[in-house]
C-alpha positions in Angstrom: -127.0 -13.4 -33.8 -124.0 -13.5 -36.5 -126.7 -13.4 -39.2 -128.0 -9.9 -37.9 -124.5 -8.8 -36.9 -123.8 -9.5 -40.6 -127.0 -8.2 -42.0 -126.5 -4.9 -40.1 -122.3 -4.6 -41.4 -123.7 -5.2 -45.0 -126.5 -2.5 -45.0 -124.0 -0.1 -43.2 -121.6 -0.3 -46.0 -124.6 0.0 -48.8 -125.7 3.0 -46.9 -122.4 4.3 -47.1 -121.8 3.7 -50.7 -125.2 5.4 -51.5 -124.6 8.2 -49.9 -121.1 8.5 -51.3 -122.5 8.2 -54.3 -125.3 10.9 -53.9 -123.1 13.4 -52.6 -119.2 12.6 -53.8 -119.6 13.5 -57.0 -121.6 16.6 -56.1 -119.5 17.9 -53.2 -116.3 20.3 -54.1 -113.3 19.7 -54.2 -111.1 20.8 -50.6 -110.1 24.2 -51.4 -111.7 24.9 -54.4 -112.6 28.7 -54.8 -117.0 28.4 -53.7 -119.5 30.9 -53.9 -121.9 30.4 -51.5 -125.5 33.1 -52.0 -127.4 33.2 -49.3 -131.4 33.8 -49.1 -131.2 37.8 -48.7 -129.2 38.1 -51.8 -125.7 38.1 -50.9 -122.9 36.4 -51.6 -119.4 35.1 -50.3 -116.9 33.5 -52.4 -113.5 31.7 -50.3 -112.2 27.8 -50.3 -114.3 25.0 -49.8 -113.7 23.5 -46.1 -116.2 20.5 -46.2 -119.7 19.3 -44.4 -119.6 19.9 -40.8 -121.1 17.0 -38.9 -124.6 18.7 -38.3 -124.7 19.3 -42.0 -123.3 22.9 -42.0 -120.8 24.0 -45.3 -118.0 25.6 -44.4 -116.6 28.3 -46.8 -113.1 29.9 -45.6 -113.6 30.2 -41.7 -117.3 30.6 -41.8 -120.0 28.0 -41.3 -123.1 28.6 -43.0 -126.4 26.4 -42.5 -128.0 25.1 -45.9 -131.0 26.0 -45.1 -130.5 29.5 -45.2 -128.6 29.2 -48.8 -129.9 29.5 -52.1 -127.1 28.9 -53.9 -123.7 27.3 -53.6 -121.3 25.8 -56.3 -117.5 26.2 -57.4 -117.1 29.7 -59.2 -116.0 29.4 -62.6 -114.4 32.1 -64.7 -116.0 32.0 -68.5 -115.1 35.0 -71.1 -114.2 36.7 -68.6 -117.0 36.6 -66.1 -118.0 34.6 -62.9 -120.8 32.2 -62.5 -121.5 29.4 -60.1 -121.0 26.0 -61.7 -124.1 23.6 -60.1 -122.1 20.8 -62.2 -120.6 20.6 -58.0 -123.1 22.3 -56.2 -126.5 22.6 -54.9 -129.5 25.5 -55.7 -132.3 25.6 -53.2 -135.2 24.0 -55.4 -137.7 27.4 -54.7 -135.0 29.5 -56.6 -134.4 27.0 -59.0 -138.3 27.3 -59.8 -137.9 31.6 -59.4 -135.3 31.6 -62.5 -136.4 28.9 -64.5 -139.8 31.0 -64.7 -137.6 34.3 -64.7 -136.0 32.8 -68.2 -138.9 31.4 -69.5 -138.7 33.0 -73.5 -142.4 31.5 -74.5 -144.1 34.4 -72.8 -141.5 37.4 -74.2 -142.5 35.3 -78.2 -146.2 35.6 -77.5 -145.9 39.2 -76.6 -144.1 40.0 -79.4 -145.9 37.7 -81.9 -142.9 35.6 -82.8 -142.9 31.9 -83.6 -140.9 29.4 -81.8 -138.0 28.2 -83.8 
């Protein structure tokens, strides 16, 4: 009985590390300024209020469900303009595909007869 007991303690706390390890260093900081875009195109920005216990973010006073997110990540401020740092965050791996493909220059260089550098 103690070696289960102890079995079940030690994969608890391995679990737990893992999954600290998975998400801590992706997770925002408490009250960091987030962006959160959802799947219809827009977009809210407020302070980051944590993971819910069923998984939902919560951004200012509002929860939001992941599911229905494409993209969320602390908003950082570069010359001047706003973008959503995924250093922190998570993008939804369908629109990940969308703007990979969107930013794909091979296709523009064939068009236009260019060689790639």
């Amino acid at each position: 009985m103690g070696c289960y007991f102890t079995a079940f303690l030690i994969g608890g706390f391995l679990g737990l590390g893992a999954a600290y390890l998975y998400t801590g260093s992706r997770t925002p900081r408490t009250g960091e300024r987030i962006k959160v875009v959802k799947s219809d195109g827009s977009s809210r920005t407020g302070p980051w209020g944590g993971i819910g216990q069923h998984g939902h973010f919560k951004v200012g006073k509002t929860w939001y469900d992941p599911d229905e997110l494409s993209i969320v990540g602390p908003e950082v401020h570069s010359r001047g303009k706003p973008y959503v740092s995924l250093a922190h965050g998570w993008v939804d791996p369908l629109v990940l595909s969308k703007l990979q493909k969107a930013h794909n220059r091979d296709g523009y260089n064939r068009r236009k007869g260019r060689k790639r550098r």
